[in-house]
PyMOL Python script that loads the backbone (N, CA, C, O; Angstrom):
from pymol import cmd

cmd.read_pdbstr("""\
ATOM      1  N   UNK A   1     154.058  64.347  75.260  1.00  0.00           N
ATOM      2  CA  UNK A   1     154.911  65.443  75.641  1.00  0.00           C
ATOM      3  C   UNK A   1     156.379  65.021  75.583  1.00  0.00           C
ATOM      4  O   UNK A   1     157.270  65.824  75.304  1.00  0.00           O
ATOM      5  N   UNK A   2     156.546  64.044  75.791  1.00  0.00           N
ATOM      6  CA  UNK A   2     158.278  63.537  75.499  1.00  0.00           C
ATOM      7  C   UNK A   2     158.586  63.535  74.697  1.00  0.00           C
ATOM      8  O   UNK A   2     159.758  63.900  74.596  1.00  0.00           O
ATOM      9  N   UNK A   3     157.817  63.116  73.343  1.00  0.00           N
ATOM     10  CA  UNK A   3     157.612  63.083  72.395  1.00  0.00           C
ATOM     11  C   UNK A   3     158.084  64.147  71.297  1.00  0.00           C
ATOM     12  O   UNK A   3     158.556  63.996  70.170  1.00  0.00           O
ATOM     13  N   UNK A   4     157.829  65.083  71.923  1.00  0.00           N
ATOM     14  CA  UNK A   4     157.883  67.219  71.706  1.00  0.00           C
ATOM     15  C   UNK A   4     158.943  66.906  72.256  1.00  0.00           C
ATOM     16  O   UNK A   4     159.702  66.658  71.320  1.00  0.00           O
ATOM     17  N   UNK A   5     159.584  66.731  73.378  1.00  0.00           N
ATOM     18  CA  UNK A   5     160.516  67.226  74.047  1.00  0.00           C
ATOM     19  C   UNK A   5     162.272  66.510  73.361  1.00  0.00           C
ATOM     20  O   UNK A   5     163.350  67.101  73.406  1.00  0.00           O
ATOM     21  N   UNK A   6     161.960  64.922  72.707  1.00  0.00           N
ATOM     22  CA  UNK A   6     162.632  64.409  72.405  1.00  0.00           C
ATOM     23  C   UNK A   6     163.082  65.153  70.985  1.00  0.00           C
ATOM     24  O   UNK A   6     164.288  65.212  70.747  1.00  0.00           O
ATOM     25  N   UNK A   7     162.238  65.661  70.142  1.00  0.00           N
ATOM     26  CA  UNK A   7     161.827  66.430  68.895  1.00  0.00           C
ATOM     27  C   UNK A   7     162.770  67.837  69.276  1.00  0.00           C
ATOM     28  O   UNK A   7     163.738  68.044  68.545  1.00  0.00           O
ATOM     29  N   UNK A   8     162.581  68.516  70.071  1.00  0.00           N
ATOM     30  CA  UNK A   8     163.087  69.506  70.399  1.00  0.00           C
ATOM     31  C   UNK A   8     164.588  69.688  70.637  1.00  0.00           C
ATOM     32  O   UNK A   8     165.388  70.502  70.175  1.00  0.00           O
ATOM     33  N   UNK A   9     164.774  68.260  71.859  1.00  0.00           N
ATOM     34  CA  UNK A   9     166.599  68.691  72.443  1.00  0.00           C
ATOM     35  C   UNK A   9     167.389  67.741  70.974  1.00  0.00           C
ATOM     36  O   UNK A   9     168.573  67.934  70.697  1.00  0.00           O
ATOM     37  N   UNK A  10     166.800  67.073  70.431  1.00  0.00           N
ATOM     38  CA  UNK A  10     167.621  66.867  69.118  1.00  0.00           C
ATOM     39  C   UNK A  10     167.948  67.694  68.201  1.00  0.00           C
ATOM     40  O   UNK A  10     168.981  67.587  67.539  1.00  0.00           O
ATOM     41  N   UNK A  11     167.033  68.674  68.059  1.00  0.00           N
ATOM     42  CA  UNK A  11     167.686  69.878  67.375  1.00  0.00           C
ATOM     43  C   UNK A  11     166.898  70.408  66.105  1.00  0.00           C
ATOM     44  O   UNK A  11     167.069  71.365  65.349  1.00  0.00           O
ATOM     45  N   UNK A  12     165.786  69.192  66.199  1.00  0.00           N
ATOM     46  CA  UNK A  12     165.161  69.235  64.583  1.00  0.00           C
ATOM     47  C   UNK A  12     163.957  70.305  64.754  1.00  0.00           C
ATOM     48  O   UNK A  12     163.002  70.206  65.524  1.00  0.00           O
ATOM     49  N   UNK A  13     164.216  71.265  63.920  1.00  0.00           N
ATOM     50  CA  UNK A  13     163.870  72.610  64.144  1.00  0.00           C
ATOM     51  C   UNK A  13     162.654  72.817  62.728  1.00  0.00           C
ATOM     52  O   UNK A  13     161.913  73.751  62.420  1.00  0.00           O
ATOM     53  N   UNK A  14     162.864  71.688  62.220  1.00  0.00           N
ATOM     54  CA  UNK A  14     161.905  71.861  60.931  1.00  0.00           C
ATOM     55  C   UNK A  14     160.420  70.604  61.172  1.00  0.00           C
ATOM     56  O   UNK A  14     159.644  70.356  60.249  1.00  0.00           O
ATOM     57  N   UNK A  15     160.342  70.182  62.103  1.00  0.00           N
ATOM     58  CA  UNK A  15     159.831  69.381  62.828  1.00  0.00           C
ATOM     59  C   UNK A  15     158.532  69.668  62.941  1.00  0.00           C
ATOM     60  O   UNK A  15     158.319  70.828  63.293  1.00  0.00           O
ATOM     61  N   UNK A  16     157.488  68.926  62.740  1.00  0.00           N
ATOM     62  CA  UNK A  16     156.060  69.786  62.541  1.00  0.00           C
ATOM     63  C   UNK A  16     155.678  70.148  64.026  1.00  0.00           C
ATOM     64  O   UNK A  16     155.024  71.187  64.105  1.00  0.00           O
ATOM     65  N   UNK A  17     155.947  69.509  65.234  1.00  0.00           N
ATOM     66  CA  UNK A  17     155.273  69.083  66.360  1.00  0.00           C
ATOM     67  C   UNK A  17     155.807  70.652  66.747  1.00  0.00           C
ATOM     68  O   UNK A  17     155.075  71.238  67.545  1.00  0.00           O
ATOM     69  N   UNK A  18     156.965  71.372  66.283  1.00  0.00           N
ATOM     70  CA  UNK A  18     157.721  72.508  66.635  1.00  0.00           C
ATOM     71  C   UNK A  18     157.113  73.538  66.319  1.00  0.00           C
ATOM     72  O   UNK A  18     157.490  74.553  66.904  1.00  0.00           O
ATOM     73  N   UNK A  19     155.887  73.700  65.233  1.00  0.00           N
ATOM     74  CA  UNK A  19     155.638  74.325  64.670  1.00  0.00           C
ATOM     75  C   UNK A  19     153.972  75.213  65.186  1.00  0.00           C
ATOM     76  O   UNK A  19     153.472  76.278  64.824  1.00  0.00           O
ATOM     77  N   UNK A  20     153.660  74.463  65.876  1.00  0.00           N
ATOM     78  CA  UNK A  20     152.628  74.598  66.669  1.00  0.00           C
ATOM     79  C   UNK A  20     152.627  75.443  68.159  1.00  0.00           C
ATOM     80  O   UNK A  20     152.428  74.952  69.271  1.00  0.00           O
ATOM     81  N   UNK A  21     152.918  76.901  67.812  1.00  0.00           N
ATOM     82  CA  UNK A  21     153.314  77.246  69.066  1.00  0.00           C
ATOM     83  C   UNK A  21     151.973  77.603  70.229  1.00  0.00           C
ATOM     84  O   UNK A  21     150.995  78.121  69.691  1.00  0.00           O
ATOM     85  N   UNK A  22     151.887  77.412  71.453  1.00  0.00           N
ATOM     86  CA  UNK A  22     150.912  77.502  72.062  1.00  0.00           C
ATOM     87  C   UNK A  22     151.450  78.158  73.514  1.00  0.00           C
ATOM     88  O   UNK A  22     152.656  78.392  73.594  1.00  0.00           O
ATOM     89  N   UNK A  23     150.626  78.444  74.608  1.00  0.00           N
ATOM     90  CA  UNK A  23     150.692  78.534  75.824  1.00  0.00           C
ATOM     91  C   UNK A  23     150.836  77.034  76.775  1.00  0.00           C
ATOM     92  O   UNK A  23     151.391  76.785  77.845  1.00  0.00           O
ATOM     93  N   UNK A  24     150.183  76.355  75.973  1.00  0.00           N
ATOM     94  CA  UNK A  24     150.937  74.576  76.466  1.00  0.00           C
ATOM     95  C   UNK A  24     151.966  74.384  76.856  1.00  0.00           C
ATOM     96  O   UNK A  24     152.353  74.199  78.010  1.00  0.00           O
ATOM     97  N   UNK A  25     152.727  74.426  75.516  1.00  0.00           N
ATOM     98  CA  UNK A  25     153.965  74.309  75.529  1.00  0.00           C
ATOM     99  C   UNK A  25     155.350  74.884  76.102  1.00  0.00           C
ATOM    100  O   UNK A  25     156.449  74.403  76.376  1.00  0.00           O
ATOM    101  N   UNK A  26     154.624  76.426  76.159  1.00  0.00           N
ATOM    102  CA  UNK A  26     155.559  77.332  76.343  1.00  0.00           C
ATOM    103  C   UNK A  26     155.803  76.887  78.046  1.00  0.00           C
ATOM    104  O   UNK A  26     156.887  76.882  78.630  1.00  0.00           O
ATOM    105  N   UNK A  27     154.692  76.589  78.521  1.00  0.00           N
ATOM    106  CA  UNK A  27     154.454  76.635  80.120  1.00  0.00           C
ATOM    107  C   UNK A  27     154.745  74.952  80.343  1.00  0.00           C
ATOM    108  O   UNK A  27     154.667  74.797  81.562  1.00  0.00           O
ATOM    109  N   UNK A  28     154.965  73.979  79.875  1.00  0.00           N
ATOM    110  CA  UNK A  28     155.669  72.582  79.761  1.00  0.00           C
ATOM    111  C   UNK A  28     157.290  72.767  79.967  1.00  0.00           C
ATOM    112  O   UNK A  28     158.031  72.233  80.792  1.00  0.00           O
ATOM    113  N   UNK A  29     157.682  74.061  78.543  1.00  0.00           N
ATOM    114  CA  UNK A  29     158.994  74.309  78.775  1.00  0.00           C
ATOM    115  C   UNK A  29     159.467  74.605  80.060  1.00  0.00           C
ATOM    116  O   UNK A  29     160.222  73.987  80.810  1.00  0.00           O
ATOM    117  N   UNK A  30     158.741  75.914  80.192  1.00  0.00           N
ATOM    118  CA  UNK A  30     159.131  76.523  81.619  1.00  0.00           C
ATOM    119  C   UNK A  30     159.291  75.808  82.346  1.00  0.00           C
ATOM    120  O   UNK A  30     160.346  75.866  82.977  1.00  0.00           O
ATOM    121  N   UNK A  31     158.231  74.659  82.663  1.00  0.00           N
ATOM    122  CA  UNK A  31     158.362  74.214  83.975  1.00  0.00           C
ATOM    123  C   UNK A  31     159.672  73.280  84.009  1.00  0.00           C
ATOM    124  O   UNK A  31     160.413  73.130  84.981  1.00  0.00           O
ATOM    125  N   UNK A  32     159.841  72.492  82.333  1.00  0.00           N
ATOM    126  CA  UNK A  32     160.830  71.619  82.330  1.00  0.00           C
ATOM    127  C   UNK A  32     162.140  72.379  83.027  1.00  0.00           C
ATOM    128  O   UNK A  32     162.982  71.755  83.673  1.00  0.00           O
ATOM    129  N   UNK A  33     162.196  74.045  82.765  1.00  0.00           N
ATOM    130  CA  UNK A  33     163.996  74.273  82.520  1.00  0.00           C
ATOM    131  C   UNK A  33     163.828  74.468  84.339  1.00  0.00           C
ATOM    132  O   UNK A  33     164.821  74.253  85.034  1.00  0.00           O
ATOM    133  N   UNK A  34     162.486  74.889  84.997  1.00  0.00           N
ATOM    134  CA  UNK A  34     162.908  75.536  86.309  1.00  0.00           C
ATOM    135  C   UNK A  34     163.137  74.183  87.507  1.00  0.00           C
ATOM    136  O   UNK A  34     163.785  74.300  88.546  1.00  0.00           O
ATOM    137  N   UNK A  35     162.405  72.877  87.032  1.00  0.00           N
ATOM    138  CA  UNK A  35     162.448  71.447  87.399  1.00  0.00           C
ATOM    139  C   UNK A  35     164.126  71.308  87.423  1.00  0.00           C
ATOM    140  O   UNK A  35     164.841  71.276  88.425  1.00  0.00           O
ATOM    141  N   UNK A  36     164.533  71.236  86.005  1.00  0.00           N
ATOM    142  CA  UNK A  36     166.276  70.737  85.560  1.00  0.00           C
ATOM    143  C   UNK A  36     166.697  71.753  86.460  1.00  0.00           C
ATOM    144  O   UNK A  36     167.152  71.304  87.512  1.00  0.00           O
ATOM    145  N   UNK A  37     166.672  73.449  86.314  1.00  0.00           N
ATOM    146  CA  UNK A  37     167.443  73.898  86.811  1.00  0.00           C
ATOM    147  C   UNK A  37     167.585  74.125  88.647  1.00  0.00           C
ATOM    148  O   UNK A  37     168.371  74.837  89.271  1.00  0.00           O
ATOM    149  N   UNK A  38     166.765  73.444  89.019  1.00  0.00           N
ATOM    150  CA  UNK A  38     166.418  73.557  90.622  1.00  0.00           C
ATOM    151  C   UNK A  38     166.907  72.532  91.532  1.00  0.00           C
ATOM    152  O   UNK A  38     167.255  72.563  92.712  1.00  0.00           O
ATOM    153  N   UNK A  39     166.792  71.075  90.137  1.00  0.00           N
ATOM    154  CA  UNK A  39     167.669  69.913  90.557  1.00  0.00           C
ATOM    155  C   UNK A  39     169.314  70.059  90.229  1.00  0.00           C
ATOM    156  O   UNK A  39     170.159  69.339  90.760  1.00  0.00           O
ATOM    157  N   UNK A  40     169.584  71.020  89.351  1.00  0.00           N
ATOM    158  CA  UNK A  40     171.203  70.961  89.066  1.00  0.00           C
ATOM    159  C   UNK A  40     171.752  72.205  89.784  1.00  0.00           C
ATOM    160  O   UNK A  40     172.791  72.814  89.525  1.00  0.00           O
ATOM    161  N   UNK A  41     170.472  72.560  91.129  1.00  0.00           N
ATOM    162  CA  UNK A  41     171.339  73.857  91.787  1.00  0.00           C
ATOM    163  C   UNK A  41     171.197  72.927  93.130  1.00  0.00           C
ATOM    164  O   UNK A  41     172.227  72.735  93.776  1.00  0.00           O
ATOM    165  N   UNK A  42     170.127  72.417  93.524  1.00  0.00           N
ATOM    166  CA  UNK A  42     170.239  71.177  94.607  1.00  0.00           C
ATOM    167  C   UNK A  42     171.753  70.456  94.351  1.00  0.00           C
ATOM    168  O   UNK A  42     172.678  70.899  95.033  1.00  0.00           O
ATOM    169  N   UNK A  43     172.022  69.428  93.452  1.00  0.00           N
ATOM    170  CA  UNK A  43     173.302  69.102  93.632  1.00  0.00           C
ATOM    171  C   UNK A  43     174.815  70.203  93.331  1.00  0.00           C
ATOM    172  O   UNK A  43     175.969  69.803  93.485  1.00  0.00           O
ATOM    173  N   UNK A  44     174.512  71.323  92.978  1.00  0.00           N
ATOM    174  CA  UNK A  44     175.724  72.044  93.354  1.00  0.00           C
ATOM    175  C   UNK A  44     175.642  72.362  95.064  1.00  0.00           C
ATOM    176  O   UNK A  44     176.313  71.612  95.774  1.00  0.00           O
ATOM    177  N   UNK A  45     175.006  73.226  95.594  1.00  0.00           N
ATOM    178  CA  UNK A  45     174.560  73.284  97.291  1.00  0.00           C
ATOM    179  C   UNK A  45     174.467  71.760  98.179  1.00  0.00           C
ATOM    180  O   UNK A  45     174.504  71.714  99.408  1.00  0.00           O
ATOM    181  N   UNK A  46     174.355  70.692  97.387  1.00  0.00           N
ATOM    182  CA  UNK A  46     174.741  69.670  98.424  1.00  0.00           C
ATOM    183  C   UNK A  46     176.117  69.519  98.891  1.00  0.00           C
ATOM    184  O   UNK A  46     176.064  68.924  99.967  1.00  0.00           O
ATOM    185  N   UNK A  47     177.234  69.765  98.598  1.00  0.00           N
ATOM    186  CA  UNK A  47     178.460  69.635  98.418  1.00  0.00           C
ATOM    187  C   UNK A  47     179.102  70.590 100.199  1.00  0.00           C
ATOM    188  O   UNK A  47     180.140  70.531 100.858  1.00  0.00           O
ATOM    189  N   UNK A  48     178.043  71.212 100.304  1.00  0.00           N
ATOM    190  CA  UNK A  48     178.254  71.979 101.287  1.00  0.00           C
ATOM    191  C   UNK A  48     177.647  71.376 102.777  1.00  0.00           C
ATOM    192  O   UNK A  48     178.035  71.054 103.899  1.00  0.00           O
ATOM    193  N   UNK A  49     176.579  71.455 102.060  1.00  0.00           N
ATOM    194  CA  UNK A  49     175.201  71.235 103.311  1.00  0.00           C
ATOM    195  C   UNK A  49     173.765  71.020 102.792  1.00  0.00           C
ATOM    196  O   UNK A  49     173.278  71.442 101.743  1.00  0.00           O
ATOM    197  N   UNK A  50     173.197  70.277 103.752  1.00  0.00           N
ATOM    198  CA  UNK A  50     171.531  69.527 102.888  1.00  0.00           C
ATOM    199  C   UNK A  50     171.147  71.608 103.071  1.00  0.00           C
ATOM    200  O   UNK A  50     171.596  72.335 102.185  1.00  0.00           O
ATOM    201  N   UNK A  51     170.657  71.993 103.789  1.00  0.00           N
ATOM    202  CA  UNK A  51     170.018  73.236 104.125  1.00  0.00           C
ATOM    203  C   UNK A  51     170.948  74.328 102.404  1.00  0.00           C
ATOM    204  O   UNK A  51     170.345  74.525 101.349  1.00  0.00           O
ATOM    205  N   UNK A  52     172.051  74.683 102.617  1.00  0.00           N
ATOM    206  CA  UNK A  52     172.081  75.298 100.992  1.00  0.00           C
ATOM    207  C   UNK A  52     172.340  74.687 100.196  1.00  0.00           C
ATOM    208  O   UNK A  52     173.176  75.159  99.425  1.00  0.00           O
ATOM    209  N   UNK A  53     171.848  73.420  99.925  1.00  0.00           N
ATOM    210  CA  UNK A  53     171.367  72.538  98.904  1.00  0.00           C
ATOM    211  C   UNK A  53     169.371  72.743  98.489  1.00  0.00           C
ATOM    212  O   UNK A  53     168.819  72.687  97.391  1.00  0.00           O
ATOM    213  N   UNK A  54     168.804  72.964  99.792  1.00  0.00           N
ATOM    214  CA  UNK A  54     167.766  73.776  99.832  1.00  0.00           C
ATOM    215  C   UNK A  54     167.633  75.252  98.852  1.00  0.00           C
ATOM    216  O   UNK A  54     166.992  75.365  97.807  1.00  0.00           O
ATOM    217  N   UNK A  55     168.305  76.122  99.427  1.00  0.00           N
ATOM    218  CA  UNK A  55     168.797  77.171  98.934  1.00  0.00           C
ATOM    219  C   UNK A  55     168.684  77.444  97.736  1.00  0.00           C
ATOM    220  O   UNK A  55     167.781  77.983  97.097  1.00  0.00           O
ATOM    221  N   UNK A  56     170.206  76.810  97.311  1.00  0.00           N
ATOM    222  CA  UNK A  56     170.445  76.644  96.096  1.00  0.00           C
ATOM    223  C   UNK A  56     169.129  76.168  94.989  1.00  0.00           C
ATOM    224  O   UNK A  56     168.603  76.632  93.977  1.00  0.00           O
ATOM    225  N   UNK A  57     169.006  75.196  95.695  1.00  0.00           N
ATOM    226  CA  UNK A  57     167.505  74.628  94.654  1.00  0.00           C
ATOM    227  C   UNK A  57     166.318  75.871  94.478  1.00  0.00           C
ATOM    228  O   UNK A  57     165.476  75.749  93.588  1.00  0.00           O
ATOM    229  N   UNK A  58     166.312  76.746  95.138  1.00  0.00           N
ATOM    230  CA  UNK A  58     165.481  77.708  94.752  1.00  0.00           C
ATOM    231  C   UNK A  58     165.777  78.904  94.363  1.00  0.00           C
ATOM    232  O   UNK A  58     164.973  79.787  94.064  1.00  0.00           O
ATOM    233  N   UNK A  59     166.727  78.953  94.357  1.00  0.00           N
ATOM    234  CA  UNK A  59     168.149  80.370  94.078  1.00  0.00           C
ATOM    235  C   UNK A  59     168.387  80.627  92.611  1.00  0.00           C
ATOM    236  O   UNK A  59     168.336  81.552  91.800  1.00  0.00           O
ATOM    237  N   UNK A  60     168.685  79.283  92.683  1.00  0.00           N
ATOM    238  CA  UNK A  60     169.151  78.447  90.882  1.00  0.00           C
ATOM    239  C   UNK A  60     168.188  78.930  89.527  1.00  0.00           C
ATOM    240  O   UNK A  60     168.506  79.354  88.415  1.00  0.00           O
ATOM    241  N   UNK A  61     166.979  78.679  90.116  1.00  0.00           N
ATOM    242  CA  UNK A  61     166.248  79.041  88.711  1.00  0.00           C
ATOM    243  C   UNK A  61     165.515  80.145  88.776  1.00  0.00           C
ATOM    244  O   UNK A  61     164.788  80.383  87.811  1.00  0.00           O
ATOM    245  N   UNK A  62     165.526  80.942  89.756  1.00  0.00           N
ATOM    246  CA  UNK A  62     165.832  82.691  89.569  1.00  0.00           C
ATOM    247  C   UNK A  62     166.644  82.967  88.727  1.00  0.00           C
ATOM    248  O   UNK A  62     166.452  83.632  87.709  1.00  0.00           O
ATOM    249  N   UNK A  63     167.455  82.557  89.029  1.00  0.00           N
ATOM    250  CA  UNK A  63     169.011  82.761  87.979  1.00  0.00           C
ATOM    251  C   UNK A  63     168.403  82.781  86.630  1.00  0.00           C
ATOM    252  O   UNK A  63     168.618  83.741  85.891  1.00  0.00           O
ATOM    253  N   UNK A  64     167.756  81.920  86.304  1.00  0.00           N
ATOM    254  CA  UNK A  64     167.936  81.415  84.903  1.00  0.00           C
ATOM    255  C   UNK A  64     166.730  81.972  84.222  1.00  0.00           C
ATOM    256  O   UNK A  64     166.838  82.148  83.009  1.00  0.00           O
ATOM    257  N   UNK A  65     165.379  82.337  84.909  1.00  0.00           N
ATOM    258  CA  UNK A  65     164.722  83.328  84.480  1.00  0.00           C
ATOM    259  C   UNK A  65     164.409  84.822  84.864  1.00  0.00           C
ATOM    260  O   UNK A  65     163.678  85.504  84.146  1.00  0.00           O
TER     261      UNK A  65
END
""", "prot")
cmd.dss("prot")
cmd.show_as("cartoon", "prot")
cmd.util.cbc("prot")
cmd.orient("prot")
């Protein structure tokens, strides 16, 4: 799976591993962007307070889907 994932944020779009679309993957993604985006809303809300650093971490990737 890193493997895919390394394949992917490089950009190479002609890539066979890319080409294989599934419910796997799609749900690997997801979880990757709501993981990143839950940890990069945790450290915006820490700046304040641990509790809407909480918040934020679950706020954040509403946002984004």
């Amino acid at each position: 799976m890193i493997k895919h994932f390394k394949t992917l944020l490089r950009g190479e779009v002609d890539a066979l591993s890319l080409e294989k679309p599934g419910w796997r993957w799609f749900a690997s993604y997801c979880l990757a962007i709501a993981v990143g985006s839950s940890v990069y809303g945790a450290t915006i809300g820490l700046w304040r307070a641990p509790l809407q650093s909480v918040f934020t971490a679950i706020k954040f990737p509403l946002l984004i889907f």
